[in-house]
C-alpha positions in Angstrom: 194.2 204.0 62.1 196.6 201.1 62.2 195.7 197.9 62.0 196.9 195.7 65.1 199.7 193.4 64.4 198.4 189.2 64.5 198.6 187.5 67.7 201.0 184.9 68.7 197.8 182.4 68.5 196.7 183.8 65.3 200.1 183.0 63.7 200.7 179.5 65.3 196.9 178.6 64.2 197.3 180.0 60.8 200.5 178.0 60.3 198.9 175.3 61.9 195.8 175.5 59.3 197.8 175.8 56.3 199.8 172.8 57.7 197.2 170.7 57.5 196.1 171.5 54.0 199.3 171.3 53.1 199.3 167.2 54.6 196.0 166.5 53.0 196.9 167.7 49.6 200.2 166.0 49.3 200.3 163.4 46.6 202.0 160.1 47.0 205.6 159.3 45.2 205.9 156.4 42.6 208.3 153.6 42.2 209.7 152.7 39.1 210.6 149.0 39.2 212.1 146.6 36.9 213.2 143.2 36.6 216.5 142.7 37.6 218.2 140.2 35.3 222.0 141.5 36.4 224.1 138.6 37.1 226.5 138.6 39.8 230.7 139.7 39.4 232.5 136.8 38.3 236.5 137.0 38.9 237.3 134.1 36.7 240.6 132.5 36.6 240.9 131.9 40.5 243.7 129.7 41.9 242.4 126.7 43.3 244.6 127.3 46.8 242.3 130.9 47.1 238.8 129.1 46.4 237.3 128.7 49.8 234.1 126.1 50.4 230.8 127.7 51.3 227.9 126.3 53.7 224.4 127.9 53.4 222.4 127.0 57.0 218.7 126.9 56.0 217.5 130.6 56.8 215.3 131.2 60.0 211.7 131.1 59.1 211.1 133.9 61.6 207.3 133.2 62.0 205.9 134.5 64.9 205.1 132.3 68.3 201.3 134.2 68.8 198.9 133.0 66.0 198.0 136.9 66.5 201.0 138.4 65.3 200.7 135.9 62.5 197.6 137.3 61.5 198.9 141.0 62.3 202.1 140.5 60.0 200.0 138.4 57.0 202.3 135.3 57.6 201.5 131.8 56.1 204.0 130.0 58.5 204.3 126.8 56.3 204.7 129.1 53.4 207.1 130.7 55.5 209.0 127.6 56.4 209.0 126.6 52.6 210.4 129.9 51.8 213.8 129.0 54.5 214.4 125.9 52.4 213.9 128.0 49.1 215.9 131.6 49.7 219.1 128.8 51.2 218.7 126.7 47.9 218.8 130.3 45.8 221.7 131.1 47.3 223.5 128.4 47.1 222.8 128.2 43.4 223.7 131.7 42.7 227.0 131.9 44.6 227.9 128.3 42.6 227.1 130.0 39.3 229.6 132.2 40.2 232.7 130.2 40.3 234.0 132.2 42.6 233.9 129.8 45.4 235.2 126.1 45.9 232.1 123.3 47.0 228.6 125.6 48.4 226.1 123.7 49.4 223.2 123.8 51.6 223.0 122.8 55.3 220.1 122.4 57.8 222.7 123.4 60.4 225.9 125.6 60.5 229.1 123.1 60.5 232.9 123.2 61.0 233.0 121.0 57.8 233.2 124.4 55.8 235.3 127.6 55.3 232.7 130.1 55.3 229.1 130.1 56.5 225.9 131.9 55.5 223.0 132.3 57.8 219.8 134.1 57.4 216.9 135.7 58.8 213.4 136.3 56.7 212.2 139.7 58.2 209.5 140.3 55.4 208.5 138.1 52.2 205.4 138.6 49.9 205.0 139.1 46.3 206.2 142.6 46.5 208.9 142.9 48.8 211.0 140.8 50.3 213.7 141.7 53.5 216.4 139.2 54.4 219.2 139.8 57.0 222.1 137.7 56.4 225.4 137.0 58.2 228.4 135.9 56.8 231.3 134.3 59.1 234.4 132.4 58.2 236.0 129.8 60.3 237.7 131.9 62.2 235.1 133.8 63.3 235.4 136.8 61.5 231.9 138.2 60.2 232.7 139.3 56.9 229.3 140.9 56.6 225.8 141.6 58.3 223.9 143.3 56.1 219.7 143.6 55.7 218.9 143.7 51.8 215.8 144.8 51.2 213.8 144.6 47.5 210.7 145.5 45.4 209.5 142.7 42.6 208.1 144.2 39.3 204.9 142.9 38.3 206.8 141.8 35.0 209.0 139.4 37.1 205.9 136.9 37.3 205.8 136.9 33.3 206.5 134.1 31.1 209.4 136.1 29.6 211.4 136.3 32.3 214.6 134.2 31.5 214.7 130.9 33.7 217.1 131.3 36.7 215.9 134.8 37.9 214.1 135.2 41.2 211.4 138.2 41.4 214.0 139.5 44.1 217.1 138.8 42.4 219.1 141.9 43.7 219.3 140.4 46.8 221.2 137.4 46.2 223.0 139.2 43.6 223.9 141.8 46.3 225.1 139.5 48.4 226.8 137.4 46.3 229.2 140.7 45.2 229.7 141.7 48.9 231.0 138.2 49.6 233.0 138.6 46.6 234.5 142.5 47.5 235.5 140.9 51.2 237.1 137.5 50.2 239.1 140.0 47.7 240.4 141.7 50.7 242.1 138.8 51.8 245.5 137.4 50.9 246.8 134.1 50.3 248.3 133.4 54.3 244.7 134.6 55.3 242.5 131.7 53.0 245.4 129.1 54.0 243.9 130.1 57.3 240.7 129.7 57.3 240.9 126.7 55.6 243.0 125.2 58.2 240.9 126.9 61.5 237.9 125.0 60.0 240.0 121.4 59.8 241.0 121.7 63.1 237.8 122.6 64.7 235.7 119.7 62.9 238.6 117.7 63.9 238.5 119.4 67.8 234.9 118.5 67.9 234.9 114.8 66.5 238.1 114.0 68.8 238.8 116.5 71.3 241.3 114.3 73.1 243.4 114.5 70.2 243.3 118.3 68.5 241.6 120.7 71.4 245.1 122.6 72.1 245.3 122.9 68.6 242.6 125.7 67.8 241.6 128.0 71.2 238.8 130.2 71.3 240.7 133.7 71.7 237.3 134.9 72.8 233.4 134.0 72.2 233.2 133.3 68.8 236.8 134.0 67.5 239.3 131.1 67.5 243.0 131.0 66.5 245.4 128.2 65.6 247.7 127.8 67.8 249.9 124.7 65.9 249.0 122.4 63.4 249.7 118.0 63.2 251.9 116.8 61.0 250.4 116.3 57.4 251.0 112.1 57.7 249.8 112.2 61.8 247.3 108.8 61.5 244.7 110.7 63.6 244.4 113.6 61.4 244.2 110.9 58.1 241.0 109.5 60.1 239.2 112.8 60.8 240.0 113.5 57.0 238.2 110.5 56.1 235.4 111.7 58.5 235.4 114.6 56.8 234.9 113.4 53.7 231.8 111.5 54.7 230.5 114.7 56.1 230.9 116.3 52.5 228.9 112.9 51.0 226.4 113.7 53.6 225.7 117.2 52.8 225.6 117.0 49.2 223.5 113.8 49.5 220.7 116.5 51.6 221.9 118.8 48.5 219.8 116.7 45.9 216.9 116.5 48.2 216.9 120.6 48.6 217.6 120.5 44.7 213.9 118.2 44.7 212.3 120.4 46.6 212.7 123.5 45.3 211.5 121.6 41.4 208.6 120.5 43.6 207.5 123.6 45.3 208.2 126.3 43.3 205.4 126.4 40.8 202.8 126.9 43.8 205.4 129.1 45.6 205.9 131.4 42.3 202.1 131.3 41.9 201.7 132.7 45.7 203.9 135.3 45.1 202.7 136.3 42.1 199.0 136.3 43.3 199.8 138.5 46.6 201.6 141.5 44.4 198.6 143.6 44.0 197.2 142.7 47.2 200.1 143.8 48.9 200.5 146.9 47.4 197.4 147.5 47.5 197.6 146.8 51.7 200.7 148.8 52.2 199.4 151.5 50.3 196.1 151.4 52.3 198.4 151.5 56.1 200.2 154.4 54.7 196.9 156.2 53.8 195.3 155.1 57.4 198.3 156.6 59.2 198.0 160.0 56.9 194.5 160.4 57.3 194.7 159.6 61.2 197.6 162.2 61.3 196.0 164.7 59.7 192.9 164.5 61.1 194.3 165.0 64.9 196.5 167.7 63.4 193.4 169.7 61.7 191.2 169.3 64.9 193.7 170.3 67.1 194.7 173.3 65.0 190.9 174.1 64.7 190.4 174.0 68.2 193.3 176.2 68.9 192.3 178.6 66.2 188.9 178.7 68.1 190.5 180.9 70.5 192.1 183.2 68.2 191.5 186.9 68.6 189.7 187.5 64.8 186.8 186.0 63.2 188.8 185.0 60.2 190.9 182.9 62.5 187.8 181.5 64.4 186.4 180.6 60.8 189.2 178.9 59.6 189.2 177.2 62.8 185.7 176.0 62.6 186.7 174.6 59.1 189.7 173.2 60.1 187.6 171.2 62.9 185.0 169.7 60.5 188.2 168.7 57.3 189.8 166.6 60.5 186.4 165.1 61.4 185.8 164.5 57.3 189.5 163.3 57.5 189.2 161.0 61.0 186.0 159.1 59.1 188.2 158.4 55.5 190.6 157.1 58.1 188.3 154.6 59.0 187.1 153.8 55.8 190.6 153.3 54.8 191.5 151.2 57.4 188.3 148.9 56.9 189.3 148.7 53.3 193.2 147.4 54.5 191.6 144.9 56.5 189.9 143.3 53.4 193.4 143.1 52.1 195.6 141.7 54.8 192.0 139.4 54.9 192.5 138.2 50.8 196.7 137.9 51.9 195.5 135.1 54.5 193.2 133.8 52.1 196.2 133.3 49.4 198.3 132.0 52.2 195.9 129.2 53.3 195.4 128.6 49.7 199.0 128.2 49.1 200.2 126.3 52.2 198.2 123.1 51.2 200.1 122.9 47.9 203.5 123.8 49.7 203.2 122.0 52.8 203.2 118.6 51.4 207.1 118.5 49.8 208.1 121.0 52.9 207.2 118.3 55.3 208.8 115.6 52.9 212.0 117.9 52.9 211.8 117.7 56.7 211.7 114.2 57.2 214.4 113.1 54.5 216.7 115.6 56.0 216.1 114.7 60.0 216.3 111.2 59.1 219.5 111.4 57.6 221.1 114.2 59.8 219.8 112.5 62.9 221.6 109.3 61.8 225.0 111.4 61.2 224.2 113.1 64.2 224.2 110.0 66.2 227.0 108.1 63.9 229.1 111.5 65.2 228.4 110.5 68.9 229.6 106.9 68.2 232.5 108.2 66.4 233.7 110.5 68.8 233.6 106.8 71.9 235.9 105.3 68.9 238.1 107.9 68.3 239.2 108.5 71.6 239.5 104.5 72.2 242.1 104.7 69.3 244.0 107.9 70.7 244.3 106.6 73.8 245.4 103.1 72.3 247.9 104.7 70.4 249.4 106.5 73.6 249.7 103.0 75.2 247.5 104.2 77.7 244.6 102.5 79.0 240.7 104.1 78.4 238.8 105.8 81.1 236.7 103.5 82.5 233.5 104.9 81.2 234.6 105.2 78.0 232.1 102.2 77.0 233.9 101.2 73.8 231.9 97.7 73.2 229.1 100.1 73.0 229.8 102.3 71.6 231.1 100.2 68.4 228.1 98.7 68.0 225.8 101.3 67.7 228.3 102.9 65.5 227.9 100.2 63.1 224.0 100.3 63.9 224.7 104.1 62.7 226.6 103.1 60.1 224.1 100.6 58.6 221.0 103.5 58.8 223.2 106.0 57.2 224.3 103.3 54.1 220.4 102.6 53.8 220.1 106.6 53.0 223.0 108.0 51.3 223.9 104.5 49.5 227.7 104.5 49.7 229.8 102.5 52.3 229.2 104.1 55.7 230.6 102.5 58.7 232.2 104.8 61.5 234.5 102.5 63.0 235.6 101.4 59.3 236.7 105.1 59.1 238.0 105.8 62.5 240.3 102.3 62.0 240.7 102.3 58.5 244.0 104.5 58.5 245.1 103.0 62.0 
């Protein structure tokens, strides 16, 4: 007597079974990781004419509004905030090292007083892995590259014989650095001459628009073109040069104050990062094994249920098991899940711990830099009353009558006075606007 062939349900419940064992009994990859002491590509030998200066804006934070996603993400925001200050300052320092690249310096806000500008945005950051999404965009407006680097630290990286210099996630600015370096060897001479001048003429189209905003147009939102250029001895352009110039004192004086900071912080900030490498892993690796236990305890008591109705008792049996491995499974989930908790718990606990040594110097950074960029910031406004004063002067045309020069030159000289007290060089905005008329 034949035997009859296996039902359609027999067949989808045994694959369904052996599926499931299958899930269970599948063992978990491993990482090799090492310390990544690779330097970046250094051309050498650059001509001076090709070397283009670089801005760094202070990276966004990215630290949830709801103190719940906080708490669901494991984010310390003021160690967070500290690490905006810190990844910019890195950097910086790396692409200088370089030499591949005129002035680079960090900025707490993008300006027209450089060639090309670097933003960033901290998507994850603990001891063991660290995200970042970066943009960078030349004067022009051309994004040269928006790439998400993403890295795993070694333990090793948090030893004493790491050489000094290297970050725990050095492939990431090292990555950067060489993709900045492949595009800027794209471009040719006539191209760097142009960016260099694009970024002139906006700093100057935005200290003295009355003067330079036919210049450079915006060809369309976020791209802009030159459309002619002032002669080399035009006494406007000399002042905006000597603006400029102050701008660059500015930003490398908030240069030494990053440089401060990052001497200050770091030794709590590499301690934090070194404490939360286990306790990551550990967490990550407790998620993972949560959302294979919950998976395969739905899928063995579903197939168990299904094989429940199976024609044979063999099928019904291995059904029945099936049922009670995904129960088995469904409760480990749980357990693992409590266990993950008690990690992302001991993350917070290393993040409080940290953000009352890091806070300190962050809010000290904070102040130094609004102080003094909220005096340029005003000294700009004054500048800009002064400017136009002078260009319509110089057209033997009279000012509009709202133009409130008297004012405006003496809080420009209030400005100017707030700004010496800071920087500690000679700092007067109508001194420059006048001084080349």
């Amino acid at each position: 007597m034949r035997a009859s062939a296996p039902s359609v349900r027999d067949c989808v419940s045994t694959v369904l079974v052996v599926g499931v064992a299958a899930l269970l009994g599948a063992c978990s990859s491993h990482t090799v990781r090492m310390v990544d002491t690779t330097q970046p590509k250094q051309l050498g030998n650059i001509r001076e004419e090709m070397l283009l200066d670089v801005g760094v804006a202070v990276f966004d934070a990215n630290v949830p509004i709801a103190f719940d996603d906080q708490v669901a993400q494991n984010i310390a925001p003021d160690v967070r905030r500290a690490e905006a200050n810190y990844m910019a300052f890195f950097t910086k320092s790396l692409l200088q090292s370089t030499g591949n690249w005129g002035a680079v310096r960090v900025v707490p806000r993008p300006t027209h007083a450089v060639d090309v500008m670097v933003t960033g945005n901290i998507v994850h950051s603990d001891g063991e892995r660290m995200i970042l999404a970066t943009q960078v965009r030349d004067a022009r407006g051309d994004v040269w590259l928006a790439n998400t680097y993403e890295s795993l630290a070694s333990k090793y990286a948090y030893g004493d014989t790491v050489p000094p210099g290297i970050d725990p996630f050095q492939s990431i600015y090292r990555r950067l650095a060489d993709d900045m370096l492949a595009y800027l060897q794209t471009l040719d001479p006539s191209e760097v001459d142009a960016i260099r001048r694009t970024a002139e003429m906006k700093f100057a189209s935005d200290l003295s628009p009355d003067a330079f905003q036919s210049y450079v147009v915006q060809t369309e939102p976020g791209k802009f073109e030159i459309r002619r250029l002032p002669a080399e001895n035009d006494p406007m352009l000399q002042r905006i040069r000597k603006v400029r110039e102050r701008e660059y004192i500015f930003i490398d004086t908030l240069d030494t104050y990053y440089d401060d900071f990052h001497l200050r912080m770091y030794p709590a900030y590499q301690g934090w990062r070194a404490a939360t490498y286990d306790e990551a892993i550990a967490y990550r690796n407790q998620r993972e094994k949560v959302r294979r236990q919950t998976l395969a305890g739905v899928v063995a008591i579903t197939a168990g249920s299904a094989a429940q109705m199976g024609d044979k008792t063999l099928t019904r049996y291995a059904g029945a098991v099936s049922i009670i491995g995904g129960a088995r499974t469904a409760i480990q989930a749980i357990q693992s899940l409590d266990r993950a908790r008690a990690h992302a718990s001991m993350l917070r606990e290393l993040g409080i711990s940290a953000e009352a040594a890091i806070t300190p110097h962050t809010i000290e950074l904070e102040n130094r830099t609004h102080r003094l960029d909220g005096t340029v910031t005003a000294q700009y406004d004054e500048l800009r009353q002064v400017l136009r004063r002078i260009y319509y002067e110089e057209l033997g045309l009279p000012p509009p009558a709202d133009d409130g020069f008297e004012q405006a030159t003496a809080d420009a000289e209030a400005a100017g006075e707030a700004l010496t007290e800071v920087v500690g060089a000679t700092a007067d905005p109508v001194t420059m606007a006048e001084g080349a008329k």
